[in-house]
VOTORVEX-351809 format. One record per residue (C-alpha): residue number from 1; residue in three letters; x, y, z. Coordinates in steps of 0.05 Angstrom, whole numbers, plus 5000, padded with zeros to 4 digits. Example, Ala and Ser with C-alpha at 12.3 -4.5 7.8 and 13.67 -1.06 7.14 Angstrom:
2
<1, "ALA", <5246, 4910, 5156>>
<2, "SER", <5273, 4979, 5143>>
% end
This chain:
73
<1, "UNK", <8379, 1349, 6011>>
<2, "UNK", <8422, 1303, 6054>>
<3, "UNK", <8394, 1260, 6099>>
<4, "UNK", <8423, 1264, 6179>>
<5, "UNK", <8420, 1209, 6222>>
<6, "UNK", <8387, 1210, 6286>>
<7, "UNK", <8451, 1198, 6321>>
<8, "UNK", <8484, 1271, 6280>>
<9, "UNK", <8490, 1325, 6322>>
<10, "UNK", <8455, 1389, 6289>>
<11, "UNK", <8468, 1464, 6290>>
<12, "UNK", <8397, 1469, 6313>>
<13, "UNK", <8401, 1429, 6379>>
<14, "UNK", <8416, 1466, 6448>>
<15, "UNK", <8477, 1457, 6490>>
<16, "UNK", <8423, 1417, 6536>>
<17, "UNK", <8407, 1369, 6486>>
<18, "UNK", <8477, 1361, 6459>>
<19, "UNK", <8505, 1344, 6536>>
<20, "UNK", <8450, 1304, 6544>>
<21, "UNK", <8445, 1262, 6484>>
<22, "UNK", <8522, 1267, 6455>>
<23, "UNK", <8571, 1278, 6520>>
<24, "UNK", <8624, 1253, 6470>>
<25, "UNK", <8626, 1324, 6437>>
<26, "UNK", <8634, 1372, 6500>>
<27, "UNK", <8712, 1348, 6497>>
<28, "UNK", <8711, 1383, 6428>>
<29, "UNK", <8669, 1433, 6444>>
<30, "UNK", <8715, 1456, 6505>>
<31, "UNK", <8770, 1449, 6450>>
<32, "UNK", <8739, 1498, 6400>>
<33, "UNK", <8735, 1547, 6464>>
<34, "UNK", <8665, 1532, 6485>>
<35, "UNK", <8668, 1531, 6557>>
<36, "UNK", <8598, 1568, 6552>>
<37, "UNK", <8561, 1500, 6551>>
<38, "UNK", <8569, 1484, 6619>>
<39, "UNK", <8536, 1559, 6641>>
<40, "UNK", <8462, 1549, 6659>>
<41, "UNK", <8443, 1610, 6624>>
<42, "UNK", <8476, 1577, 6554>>
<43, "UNK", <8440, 1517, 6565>>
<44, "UNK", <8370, 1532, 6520>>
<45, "UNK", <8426, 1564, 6470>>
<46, "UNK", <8437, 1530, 6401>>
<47, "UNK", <8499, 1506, 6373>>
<48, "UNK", <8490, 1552, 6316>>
<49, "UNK", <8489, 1614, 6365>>
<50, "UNK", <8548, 1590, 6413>>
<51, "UNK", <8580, 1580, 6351>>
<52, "UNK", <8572, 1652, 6328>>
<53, "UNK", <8585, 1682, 6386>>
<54, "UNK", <8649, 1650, 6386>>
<55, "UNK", <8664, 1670, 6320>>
<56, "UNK", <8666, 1597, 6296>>
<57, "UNK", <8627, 1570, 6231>>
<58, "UNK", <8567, 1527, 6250>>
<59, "UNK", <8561, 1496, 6196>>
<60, "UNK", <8635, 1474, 6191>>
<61, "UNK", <8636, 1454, 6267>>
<62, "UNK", <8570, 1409, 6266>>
<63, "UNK", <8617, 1370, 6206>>
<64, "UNK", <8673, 1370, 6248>>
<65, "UNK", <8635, 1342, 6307>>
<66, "UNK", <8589, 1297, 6267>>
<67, "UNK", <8661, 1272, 6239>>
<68, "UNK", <8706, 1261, 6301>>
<69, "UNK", <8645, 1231, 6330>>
<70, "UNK", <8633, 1172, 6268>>
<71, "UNK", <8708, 1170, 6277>>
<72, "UNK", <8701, 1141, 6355>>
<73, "UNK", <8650, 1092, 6347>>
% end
């Protein structure tokens, strides 16, 4: 099993965590069509279920994040 770093965004977190602890990825969020995660009702939502809803691969989006993010620092 890989390891993530504490710093890797996961398909677990909600959209609250992931605007509170990584604001670097709502610009690609809002890309991928995510305006959801500014809604206070998507807030306690995961990744993985925006995802879904949106028709997008979670698993392939966390990488893409995770990757654009390494990519900036």
């Amino acid at each position: 099993m890989k390891k993530q770093s504490k710093n890797e965004i996961k398909k677990t977190m909600n959209f609250h965590e992931i605007m509170q602890d990584h604001p670097e990825a709502i610009e690609i969020l809002l890309n991928k069509g995510m305006h959801c995660i500014g809604c206070p009702m998507a807030m306690m939502e995961t990744l993985e279920e925006g995802a879904l809803a949106h028709g997008l691969n979670p698993d392939k989006l966390v990488k893409e994040i995770n990757t654009k993010l390494k990519s900036k620092k």
